[in-house]
C-alpha positions as CSV (number, residue, x, y, z in Angstrom):
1,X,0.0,0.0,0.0
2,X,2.5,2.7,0.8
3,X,4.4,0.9,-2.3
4,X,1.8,2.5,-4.3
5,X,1.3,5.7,-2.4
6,X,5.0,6.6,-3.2
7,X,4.6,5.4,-6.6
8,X,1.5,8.1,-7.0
9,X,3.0,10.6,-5.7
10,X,6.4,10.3,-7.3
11,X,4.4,10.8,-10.6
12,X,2.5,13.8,-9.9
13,X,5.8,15.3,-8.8
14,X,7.6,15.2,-12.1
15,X,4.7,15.5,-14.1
16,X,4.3,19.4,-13.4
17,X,1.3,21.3,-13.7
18,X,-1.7,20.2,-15.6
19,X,-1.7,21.0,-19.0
20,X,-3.9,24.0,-20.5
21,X,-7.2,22.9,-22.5
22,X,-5.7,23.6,-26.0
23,X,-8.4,23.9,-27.9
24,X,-11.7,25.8,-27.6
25,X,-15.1,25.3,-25.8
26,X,-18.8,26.4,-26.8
27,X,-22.2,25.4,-25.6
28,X,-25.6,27.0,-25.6
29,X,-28.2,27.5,-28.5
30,X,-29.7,24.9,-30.8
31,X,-30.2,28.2,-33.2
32,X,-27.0,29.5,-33.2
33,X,-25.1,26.1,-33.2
34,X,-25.0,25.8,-37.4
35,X,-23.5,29.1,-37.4
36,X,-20.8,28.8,-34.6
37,X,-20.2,25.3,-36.2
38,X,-19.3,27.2,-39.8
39,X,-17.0,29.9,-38.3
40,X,-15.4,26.8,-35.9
41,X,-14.6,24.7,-38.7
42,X,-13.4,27.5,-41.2
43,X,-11.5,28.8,-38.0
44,X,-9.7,25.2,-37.8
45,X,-8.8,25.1,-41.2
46,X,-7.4,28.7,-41.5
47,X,-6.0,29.5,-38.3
48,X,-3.7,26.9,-38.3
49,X,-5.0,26.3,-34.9
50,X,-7.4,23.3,-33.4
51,X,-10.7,23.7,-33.9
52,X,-13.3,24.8,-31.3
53,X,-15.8,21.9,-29.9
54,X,-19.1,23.1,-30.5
55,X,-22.4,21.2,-28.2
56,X,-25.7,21.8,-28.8
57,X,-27.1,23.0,-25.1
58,X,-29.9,25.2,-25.0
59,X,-30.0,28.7,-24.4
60,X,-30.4,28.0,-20.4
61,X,-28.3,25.1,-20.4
62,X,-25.4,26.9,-22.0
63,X,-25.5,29.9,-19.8
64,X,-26.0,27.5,-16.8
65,X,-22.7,25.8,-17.7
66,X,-21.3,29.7,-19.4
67,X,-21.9,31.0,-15.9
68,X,-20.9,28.3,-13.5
69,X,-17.3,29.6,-13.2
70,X,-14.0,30.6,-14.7
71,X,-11.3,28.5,-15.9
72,X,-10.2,25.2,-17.9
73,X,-13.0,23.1,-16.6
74,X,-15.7,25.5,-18.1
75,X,-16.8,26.6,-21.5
76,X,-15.4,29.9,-23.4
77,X,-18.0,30.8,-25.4
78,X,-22.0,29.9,-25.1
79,X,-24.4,30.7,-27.9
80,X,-27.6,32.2,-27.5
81,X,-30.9,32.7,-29.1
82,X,-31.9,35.2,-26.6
83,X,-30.3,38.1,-24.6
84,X,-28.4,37.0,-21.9
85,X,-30.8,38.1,-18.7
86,X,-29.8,39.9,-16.0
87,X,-30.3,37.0,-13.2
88,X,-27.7,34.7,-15.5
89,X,-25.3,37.8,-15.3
90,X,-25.9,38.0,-11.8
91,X,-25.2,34.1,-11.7
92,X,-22.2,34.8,-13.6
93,X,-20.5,37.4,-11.2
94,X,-21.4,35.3,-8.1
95,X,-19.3,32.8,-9.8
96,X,-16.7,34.7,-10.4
97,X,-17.3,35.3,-14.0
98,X,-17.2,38.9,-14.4
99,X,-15.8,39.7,-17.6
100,X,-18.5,39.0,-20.3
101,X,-18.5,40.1,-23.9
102,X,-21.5,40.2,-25.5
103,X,-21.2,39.4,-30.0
104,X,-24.6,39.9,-31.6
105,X,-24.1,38.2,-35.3
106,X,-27.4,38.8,-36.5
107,X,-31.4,37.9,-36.8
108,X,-33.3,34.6,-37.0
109,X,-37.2,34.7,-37.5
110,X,-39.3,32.6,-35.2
111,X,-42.1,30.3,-37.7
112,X,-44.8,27.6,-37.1
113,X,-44.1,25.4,-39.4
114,X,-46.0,22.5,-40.7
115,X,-45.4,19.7,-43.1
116,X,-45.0,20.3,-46.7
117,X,-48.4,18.0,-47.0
118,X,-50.3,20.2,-44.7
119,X,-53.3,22.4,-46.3
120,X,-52.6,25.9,-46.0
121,X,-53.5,27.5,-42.8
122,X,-53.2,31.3,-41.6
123,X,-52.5,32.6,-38.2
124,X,-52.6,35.7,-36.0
125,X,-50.8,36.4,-33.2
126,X,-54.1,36.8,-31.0
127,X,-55.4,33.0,-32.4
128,X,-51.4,31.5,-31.6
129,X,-52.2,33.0,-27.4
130,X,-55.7,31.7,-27.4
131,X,-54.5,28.2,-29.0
132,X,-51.1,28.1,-26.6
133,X,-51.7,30.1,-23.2
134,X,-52.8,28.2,-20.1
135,X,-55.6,30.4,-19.7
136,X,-57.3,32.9,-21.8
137,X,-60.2,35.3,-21.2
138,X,-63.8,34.5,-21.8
139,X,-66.7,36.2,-23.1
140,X,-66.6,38.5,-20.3
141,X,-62.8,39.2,-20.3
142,X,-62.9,36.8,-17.0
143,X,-59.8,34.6,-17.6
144,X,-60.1,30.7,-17.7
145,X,-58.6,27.7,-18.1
146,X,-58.2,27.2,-22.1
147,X,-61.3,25.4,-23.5
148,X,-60.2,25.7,-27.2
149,X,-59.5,22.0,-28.4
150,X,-60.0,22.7,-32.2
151,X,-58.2,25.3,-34.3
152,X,-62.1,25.7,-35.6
153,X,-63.3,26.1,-31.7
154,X,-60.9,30.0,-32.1
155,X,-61.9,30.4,-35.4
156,X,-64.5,28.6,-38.2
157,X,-62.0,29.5,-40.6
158,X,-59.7,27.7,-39.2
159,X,-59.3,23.6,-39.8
160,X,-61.2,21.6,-37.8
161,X,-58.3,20.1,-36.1
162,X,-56.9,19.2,-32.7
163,X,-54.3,21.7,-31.6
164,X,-51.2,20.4,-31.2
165,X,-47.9,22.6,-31.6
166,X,-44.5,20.8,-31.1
167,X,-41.6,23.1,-29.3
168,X,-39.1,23.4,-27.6
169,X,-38.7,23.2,-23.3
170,X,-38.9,26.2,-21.0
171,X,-34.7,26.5,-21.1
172,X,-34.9,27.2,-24.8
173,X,-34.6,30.7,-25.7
174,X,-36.3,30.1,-28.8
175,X,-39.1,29.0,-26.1
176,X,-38.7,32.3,-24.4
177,X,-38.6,34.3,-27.7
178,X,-41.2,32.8,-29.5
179,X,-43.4,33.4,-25.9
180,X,-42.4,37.6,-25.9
181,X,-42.9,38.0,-29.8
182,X,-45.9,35.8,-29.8
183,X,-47.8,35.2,-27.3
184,X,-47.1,38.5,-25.5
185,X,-48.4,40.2,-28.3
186,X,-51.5,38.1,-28.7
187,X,-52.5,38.4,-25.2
188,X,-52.4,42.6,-25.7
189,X,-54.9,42.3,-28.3
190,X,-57.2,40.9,-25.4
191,X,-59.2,44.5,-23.5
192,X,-59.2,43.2,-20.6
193,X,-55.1,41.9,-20.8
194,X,-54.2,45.2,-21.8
195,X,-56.2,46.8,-18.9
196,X,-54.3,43.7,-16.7
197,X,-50.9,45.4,-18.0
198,X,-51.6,48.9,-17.5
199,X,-52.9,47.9,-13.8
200,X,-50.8,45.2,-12.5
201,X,-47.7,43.8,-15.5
202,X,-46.3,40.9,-13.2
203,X,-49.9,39.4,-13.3
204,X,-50.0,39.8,-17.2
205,X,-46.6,38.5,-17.1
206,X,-48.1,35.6,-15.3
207,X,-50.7,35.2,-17.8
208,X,-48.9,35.6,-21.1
209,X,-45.8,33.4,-20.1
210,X,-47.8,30.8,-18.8
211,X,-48.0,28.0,-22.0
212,X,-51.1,24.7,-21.1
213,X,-50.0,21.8,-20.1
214,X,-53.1,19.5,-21.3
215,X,-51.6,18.3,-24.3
216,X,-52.1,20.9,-27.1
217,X,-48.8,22.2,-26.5
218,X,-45.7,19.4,-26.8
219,X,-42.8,20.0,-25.7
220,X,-40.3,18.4,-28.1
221,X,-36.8,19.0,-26.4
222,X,-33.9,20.8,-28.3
223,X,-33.9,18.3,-31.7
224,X,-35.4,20.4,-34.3
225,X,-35.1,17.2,-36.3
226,X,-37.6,15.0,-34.1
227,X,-40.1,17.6,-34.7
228,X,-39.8,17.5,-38.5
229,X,-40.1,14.0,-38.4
230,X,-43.1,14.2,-36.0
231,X,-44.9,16.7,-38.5
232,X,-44.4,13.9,-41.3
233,X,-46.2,11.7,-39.6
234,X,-48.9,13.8,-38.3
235,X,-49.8,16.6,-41.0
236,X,-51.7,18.1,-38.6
237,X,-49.4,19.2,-36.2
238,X,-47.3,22.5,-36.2
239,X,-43.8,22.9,-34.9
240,X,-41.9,25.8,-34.1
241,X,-38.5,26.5,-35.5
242,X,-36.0,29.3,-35.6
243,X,-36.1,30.7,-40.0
244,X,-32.5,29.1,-40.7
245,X,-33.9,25.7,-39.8
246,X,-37.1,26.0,-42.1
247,X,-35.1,27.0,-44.7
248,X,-32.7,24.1,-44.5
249,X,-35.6,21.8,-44.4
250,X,-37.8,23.8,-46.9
251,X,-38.1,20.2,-48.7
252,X,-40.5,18.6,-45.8
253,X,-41.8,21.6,-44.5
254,X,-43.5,24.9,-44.5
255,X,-43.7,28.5,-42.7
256,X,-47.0,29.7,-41.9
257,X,-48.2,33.2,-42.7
258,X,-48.6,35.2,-39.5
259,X,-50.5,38.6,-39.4
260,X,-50.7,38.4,-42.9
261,X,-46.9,37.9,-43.4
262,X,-45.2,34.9,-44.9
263,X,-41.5,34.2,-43.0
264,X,-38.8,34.8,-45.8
265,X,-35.1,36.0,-45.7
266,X,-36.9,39.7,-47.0
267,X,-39.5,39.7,-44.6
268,X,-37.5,38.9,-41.8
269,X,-34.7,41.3,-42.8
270,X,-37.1,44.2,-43.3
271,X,-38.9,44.0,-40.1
272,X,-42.3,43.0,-41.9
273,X,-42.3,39.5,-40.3
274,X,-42.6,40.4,-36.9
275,X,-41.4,36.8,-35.2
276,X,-37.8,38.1,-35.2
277,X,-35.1,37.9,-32.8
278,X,-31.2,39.0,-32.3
279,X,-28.8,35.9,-32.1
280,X,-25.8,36.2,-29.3
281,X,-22.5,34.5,-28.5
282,X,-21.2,35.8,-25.3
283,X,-17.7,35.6,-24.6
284,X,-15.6,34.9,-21.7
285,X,-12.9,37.6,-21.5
286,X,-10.8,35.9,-18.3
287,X,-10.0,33.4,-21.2
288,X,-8.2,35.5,-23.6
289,X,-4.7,34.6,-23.0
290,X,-5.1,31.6,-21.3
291,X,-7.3,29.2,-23.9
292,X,-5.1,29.3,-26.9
293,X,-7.2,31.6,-30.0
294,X,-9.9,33.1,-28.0
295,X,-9.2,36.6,-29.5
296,X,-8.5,35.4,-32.9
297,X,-11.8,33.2,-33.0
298,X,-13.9,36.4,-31.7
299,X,-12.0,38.2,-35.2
300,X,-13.2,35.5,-37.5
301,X,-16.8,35.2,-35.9
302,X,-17.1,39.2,-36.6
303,X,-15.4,39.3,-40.4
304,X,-17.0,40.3,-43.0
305,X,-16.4,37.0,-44.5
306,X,-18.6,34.7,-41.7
307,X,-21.6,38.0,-40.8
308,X,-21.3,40.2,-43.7
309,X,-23.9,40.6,-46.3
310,X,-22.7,38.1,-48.5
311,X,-20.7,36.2,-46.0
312,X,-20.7,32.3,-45.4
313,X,-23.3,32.5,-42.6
314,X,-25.5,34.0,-44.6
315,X,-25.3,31.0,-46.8
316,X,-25.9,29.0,-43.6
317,X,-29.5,30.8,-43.4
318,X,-28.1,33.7,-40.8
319,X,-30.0,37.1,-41.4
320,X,-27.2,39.7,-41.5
321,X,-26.9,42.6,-39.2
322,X,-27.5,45.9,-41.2
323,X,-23.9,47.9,-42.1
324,X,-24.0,50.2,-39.4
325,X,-25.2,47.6,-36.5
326,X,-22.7,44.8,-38.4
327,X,-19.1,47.6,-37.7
328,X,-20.8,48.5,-33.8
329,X,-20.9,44.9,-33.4
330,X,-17.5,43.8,-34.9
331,X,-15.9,47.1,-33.2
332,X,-17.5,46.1,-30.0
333,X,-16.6,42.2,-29.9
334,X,-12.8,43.2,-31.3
335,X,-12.4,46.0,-28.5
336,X,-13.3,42.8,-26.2
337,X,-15.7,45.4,-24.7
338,X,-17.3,43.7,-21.1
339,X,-21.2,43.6,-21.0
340,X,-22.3,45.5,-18.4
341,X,-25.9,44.8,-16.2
342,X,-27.5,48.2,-17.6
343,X,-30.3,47.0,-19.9
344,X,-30.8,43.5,-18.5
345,X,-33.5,42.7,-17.8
């Protein structure tokens, strides 16, 4: 026994200090993982360098893991679909990770999506609340529990149907996107929600954030492919994707027009599709020096080759930041400038 004690710690002796992760580490975002993918393996090719390890997380999973400390045994970078909020910030600096730079690359669009076999079916935001939210107002504006089983029980027009919506799981921030740009917005078209928000906006909050749990709504978990292969085999179910995966899937499956708008690289680079969102990769500054390329992979993420207009993540399905929003970004993300709470919310 003490044979083997010595034996141990004769080794760790002369073996010196641990060595330093050499290669990069990203989590977060199912969204934004194609695109960090492109600018990791054109960044391992070209740099001369190895190339980053890129995992598919979730938003909330990747800033859980982003925020859970500093150093080798934690990631770099995390993607994000969402802005990072200020209780994950907060997270962050109790852990000691206080030096966050925040890289917005550009837009997705939010869609429900169905199956290229699918008749054609048109959508409000107001109809997507009263289809998705836990409770909804009645007659009277008193709200209730959600009795609408049938598209056709909101809306005749509508196809007589059983609601069922495939999507993501509360830590997705394509969950907590599509629920601000959506549902949010459907609930103000209720009176008696918008008098709820003017009187009392944590209990609107309640109401708008709150998604039924009786079936209608299924929560898929973070494979976007699962769900396309669900709407194949059920035509009529609806799924909701960020725009870069429907339009690498455009083969199987469909966007639905929303308030009168059909999702499309123009419309969601205009601002007439309204289901947009900035996409994020935050940065972890204590890094820089100590994980080998952290500064030059932050300069190839912000090129005008990987976000410009006619760069390779455009190719990817990325909607490009504007000129002017595309050099504050890249100036911002070169400067390594730290996010600070100001803003979060």
């Amino acid at each position: 026994m003490n044979k083997i004690l010595l034996t141990v710690s004769a080794l760790a002796l002369f073996a010196g200090p641990a060595m330093a992760r050499e290669e990069i580490r990203i989590v977060g975002s199912s969204t934004v993982y194609p695109f960090t993918t492109a600018v990791a393996e054109n960044f391992g090719k070209t740099s001369g360098m190895k190339t980053p390890v890129v995992e598919s997380t979730g938003t909330g999973g990747g800033l859980k893991l982003f925020c859970a400390g500093a150093g080798e045994a934690h990631p770099d970078f995390t993607n994000a679909s969402r802005r990072i909020k200020k209780s994950e910030f907060e997270d962050c600096a109790k852990n000691g990770v206080t030096d966050i730079v925040e890289i917005k690359i550009g837009f997705d669009g939010l869609t429900l999506a169905a199956s290229k076999e699918a008749p054609a079916i048109k959508l409000t935001k107001q109809q997507i609340f009263m289809a998705l939210a836990r409770q909804v107002p009645d007659k009277d504006g008193k709200l209730v529990d959600n009795p609408y089983k049938m598209w056709s029980d909101i809306d005749a027009s509508l196809p007589a149907e059983k609601i069922e919506v495939l999507g993501p799981p509360p830590t997705s921030g394509t969950r907590d996107s599509f629920a601000e740009l959506a549902l949010e917005v459907g609930a103000s078209k209720f009176e008696s929600l918008a008098a709820m928000k003017k009187a009392d906006v944590k209990a609107y909050d309640a109401v708008w954030k709150a998604v039924r749990e009786d079936g209608a709504y299924v929560e898929a978990g973070e494979n976007d492919n699962l769900i396309v292969q669900k709407l194949q085999a059920n035509p009529a179910a609806l799924g909701i994707f960020g725009f870069s995966f429907l339009e690498e899937n455009s083969s199987t499956i469909k966007g639905l027009e929303i308030d009168g708008v059909v999702p499309s690289y123009e419309t969601v680079a205009s601002g007439d599709y309204k289901l947009a969102r900035p996409l994020y990769v935050y940065a972890k500054k204590q890094h820089v020096g100590t994980i080998p390329g952290m500064a030059e992979f932050v300069a190839e993420y912000v090129s005008d080759k990987a976000i410009g207009a006619d760069g390779y993540l455009s190719d990817k399905g990325l909607i490009t930041l504007p000129g002017d929003a595309a050099e504050k970004s890249r100036a911002m993300a070169l400067a390594m400038d730290v996010l600070k709470v100001d803003g979060l919310k």
